[in-house]
Structure formats: C-alpha cells, structure tokens
C-alpha positions as CSV (number, residue, x, y, z in Angstrom):
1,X,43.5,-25.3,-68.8
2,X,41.9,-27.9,-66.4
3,X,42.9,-28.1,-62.5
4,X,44.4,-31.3,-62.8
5,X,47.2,-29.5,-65.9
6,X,50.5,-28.9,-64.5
7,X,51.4,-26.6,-67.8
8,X,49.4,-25.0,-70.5
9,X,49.1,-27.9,-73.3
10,X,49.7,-25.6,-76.2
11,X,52.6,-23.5,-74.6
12,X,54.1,-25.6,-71.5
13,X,53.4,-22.2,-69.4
14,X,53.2,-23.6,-65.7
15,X,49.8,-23.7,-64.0
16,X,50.4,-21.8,-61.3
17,X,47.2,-21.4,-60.1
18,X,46.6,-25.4,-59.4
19,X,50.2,-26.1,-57.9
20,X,48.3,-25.8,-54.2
21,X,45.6,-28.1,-55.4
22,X,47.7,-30.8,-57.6
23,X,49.9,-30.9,-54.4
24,X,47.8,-31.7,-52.1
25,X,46.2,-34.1,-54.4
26,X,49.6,-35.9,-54.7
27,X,49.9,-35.7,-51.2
28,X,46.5,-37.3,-50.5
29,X,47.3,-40.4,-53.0
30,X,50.7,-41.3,-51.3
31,X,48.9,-41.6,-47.8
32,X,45.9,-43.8,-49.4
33,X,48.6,-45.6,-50.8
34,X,50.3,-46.5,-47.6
35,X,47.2,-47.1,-45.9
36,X,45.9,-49.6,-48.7
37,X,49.4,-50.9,-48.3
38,X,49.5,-51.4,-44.1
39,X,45.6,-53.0,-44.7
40,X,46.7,-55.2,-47.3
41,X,49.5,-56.3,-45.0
42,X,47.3,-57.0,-41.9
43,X,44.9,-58.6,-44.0
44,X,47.6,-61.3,-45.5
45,X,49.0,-61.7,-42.1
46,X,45.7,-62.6,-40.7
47,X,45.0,-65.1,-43.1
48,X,48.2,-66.7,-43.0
49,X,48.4,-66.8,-39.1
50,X,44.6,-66.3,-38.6
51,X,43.8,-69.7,-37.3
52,X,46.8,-70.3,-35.3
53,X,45.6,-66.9,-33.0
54,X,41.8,-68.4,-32.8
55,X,44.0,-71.8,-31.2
56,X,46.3,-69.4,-29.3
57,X,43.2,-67.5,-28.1
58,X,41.1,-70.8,-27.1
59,X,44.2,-71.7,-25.5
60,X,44.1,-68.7,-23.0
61,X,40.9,-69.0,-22.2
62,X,41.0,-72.6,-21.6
63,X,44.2,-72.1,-19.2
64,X,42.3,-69.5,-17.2
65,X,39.2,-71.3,-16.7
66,X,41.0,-74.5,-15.8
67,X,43.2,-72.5,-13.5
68,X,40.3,-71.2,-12.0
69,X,38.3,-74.6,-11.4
70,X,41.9,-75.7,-10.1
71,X,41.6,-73.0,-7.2
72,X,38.1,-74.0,-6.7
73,X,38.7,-77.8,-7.0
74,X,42.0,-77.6,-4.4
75,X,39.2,-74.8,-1.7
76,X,36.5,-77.6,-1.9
77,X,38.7,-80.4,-1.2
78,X,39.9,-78.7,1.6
79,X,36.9,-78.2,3.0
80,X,36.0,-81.7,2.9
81,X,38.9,-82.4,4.6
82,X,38.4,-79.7,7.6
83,X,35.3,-80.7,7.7
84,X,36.1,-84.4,7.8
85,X,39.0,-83.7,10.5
86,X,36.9,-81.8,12.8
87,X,33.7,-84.6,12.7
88,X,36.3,-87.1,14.3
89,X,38.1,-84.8,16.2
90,X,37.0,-86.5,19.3
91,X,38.3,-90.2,18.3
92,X,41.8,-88.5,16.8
93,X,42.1,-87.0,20.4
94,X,41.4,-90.1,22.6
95,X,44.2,-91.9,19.8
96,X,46.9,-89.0,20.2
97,X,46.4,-88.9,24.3
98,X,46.6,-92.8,24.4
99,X,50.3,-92.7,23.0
100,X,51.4,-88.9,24.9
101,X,49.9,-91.4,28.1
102,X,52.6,-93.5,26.9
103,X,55.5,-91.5,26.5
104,X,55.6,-92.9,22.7
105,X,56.1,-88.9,20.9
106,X,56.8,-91.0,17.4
107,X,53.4,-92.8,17.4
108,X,51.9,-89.1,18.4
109,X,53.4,-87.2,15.6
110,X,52.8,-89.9,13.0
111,X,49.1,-89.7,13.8
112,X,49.1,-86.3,13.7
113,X,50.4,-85.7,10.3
114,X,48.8,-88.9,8.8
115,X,45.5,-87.7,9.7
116,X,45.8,-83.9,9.1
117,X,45.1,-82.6,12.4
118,X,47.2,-79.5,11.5
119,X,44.5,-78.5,9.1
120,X,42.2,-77.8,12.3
121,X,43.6,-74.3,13.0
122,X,41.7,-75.0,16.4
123,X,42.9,-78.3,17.9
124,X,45.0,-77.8,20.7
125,X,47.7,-80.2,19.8
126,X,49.5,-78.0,17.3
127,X,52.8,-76.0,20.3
128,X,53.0,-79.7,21.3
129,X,53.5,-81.1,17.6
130,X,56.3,-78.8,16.9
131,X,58.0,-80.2,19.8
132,X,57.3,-83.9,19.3
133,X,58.3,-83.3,15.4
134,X,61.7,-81.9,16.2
135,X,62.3,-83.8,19.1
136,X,61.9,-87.0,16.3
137,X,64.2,-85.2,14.1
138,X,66.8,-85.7,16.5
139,X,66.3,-88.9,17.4
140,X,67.0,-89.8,13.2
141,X,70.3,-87.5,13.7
142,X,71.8,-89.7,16.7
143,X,70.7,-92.8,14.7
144,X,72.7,-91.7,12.0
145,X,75.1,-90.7,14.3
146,X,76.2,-94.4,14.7
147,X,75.3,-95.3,11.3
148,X,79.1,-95.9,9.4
149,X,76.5,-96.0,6.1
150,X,75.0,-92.3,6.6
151,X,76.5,-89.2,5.0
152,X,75.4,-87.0,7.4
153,X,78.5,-86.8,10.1
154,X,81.0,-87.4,7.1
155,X,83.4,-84.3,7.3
156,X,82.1,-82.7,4.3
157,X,78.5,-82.3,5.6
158,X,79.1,-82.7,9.8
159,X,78.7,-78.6,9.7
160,X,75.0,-78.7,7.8
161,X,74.2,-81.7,10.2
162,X,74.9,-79.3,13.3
163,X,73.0,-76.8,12.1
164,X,69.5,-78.8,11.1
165,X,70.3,-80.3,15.3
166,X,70.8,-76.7,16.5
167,X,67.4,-75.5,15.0
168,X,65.4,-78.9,15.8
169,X,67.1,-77.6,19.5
170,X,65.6,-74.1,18.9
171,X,62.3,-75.7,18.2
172,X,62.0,-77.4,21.0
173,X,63.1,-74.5,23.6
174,X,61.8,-71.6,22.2
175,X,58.1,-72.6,22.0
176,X,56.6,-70.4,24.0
177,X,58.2,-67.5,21.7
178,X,56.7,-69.3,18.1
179,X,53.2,-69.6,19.8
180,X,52.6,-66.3,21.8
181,X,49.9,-65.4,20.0
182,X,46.8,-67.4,21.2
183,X,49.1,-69.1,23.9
184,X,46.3,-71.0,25.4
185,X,45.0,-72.5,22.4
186,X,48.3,-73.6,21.4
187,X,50.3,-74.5,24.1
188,X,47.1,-75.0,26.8
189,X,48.6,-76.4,30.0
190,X,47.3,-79.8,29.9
191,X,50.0,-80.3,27.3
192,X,53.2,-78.3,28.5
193,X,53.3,-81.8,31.1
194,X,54.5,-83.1,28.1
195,X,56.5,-80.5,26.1
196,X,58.5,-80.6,29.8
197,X,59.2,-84.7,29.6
198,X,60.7,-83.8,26.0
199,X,62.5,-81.0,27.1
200,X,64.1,-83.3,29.5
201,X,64.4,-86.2,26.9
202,X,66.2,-83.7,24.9
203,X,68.4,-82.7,27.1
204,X,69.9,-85.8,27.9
205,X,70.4,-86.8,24.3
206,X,72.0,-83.3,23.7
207,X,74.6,-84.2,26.5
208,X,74.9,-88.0,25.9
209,X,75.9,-87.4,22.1
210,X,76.2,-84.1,21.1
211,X,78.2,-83.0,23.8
212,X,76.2,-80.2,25.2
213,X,76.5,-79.1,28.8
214,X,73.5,-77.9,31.4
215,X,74.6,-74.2,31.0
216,X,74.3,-75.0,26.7
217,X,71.0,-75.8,27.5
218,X,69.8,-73.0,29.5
219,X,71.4,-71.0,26.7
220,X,69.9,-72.4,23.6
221,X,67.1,-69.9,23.8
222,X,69.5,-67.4,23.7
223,X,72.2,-68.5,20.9
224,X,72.2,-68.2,17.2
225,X,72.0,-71.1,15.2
226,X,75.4,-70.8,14.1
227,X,76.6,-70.3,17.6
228,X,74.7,-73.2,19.0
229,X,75.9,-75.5,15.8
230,X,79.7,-74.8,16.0
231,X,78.8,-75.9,20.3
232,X,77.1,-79.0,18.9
233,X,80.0,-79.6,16.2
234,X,83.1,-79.4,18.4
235,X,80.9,-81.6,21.3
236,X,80.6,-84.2,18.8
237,X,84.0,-84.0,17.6
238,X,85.7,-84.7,21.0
C-alpha cells in the first residue's frame, strides 16, 4: 500500500498506519484552499475598486497639503499685516488721538477696527477700545430704543436686549479687572482721561433711558448680568 491509500486495494483493510499523515494532509489542503480563496477575493476587490482608492488616496494627500499651505498662506498674511500695522503705527496714532481730542469715541473705534490696530498686541490703545466699542453698542441700543421699526424692545426680545446693555455696562466698568495683566500697556494713564469721560457718558445715558440710579452704577461692578438686566428691564419699563 502507498501513504496516500486509505484501505488496502485488494482487501479494503484500513491503512492505519497513514491515517496521521492523510490527515494532516487533508488538513493542509482545506487551509490553502481558504487562503487561495481570501487572495483571490482581495485581488478581485482591488481591481474592481482599485482605481477609485489611488483617487481616494490622491485625495488625502491633496487635502493635507492644501490644508497645510492654507495655515501657511493665513501665518504669512498675517505677518504682512502686523508688519504693515506697526510701519504706520505712528500716523494711526496721531489719527485715533485727533478724534479721542475730540470727544468723537465712534470715529475712534471705526479707525481702529478698519485699520487692524488690534493685531498689534503692543499698541496702547487696546483697555481704551473695549470701552469705546461698548460704550457704541449702547448708543445703537438707545437708538433703537425710539425706533417703533426695531425688534429689539418688542416684549418678546426686551429681556435679551437687557442683557447685551447689562454686559456692554460690565464692559465698560470692569476694565481694570479684563486688563490686569500688563495694566500699563493696556490701560497706560494717558488714556484712563478718556475711559473716565465715557464712564461718565455712560452714566448719564444709563439714567436718562435705562433707568439706572447712581447707587446702580457704583454697583455694576458688583452685579451679575442677570441681576443688572432685570435693573435695566424694569427701569425701562416704567
């Protein structure tokens, strides 16, 4: 009998002494089997989907290395422009003192944002520009305050309205608590002359139309939002 016989071929007596081999033979042929199978599989899939992975792959690439110039393209530009901000820093200064000479806070803060002085981390302007910012915020709010056409005091949104007063309020009083790091550079005391005119400018709009009183005031420092909002609501409602 040969290994590969399961019986005798002239009596059918079993071949014992192959059953180890002729099983792990059968053995060996179902796993080639499979793996011809899985590789076969693969090997269709790629060629079916092959191109659409090269695409998909170019793809990736191409979004990463245009993200990347995107980062680079947005930290060049501003460059240029810090750079360009702080070459006519001396002309942007003379222009911004000229209207805070005036008392004219709008002219001043529309000068300041339209020629990016914020982008300067160093100019000295930027305590003063919170304040002229919110105190022009509220200055839109008491126009639309006498405005029949504006949503903004119609009883539905008269609560949100309070608030966005009550922190352009907080904005304006609590300076010296948003800038005490670098203090001097921020709020250097050549400007608080003029944070204190629109403190006072803000205080008599608060009374004259949203019903604040001195001790409010004093107090905005020290009240919530909310707090100082409900204050401002029921002042305007009476």
């Amino acid at each position: 009998m040969g290994i590969e016989d399961v019986v005798c071929p002239y009596c059918n007596t079993p071949n014992t002494l192959a059953i180890q081999h002729q099983s792990d033979m059968a053995r060996y042929r179902q796993e080639y089997q499979r793996t011809q199978e899985s590789v076969m599989e693969k090997a269709s899939f790629l060629q079916r989907h092959g191109s659409w992975l090269v695409i998909l792959s170019i793809l990736l690439v191409a979004l990463v290395v245009g993200v990347i110039l995107m980062a680079s393209a947005w930290d060049i530009g501003y460059s240029i422009r810090e750079r360009n901000v702080q070459s006519s820093a001396s002309e942007d200064y003379q222009v911004m003192d000229a209207y805070l000479e005036q008392g004219d806070y709008g002219k001043f803060i529309g000068y300041y944002r339209a020629n990016d002085i914020s982008i300067d981390f160093e100019n000295p302007y930027q305590g003063l520009a919170t304040a002229a910012s919110a105190y022009a915020n509220l200055l839109s709010y008491v126009a639309a305050l006498h405005d029949s056409s504006s949503s903004q005091f119609k009883p539905g949104q008269i609560s949100n309205t309070c608030e966005y007063i009550a922190n352009e309020l907080n904005r304006i009083y609590t300076l010296e608590e948003q800038y005490t790091y670098h203090t001097e550079r921020y709020l250097p005391p050549d400007k608080l002359v003029y944070v204190d005119d629109i403190r006072n400018r803000t205080a008599a709009i608060a009374k004259a139309y949203f019903g604040l009183t001195d001790k409010d005031i004093e107090d905005i420092p020290n009240l919530s939002i909310k707090k100082l909002a409900k204050i401002i609501e029921e002042g305007i409602s009476s």
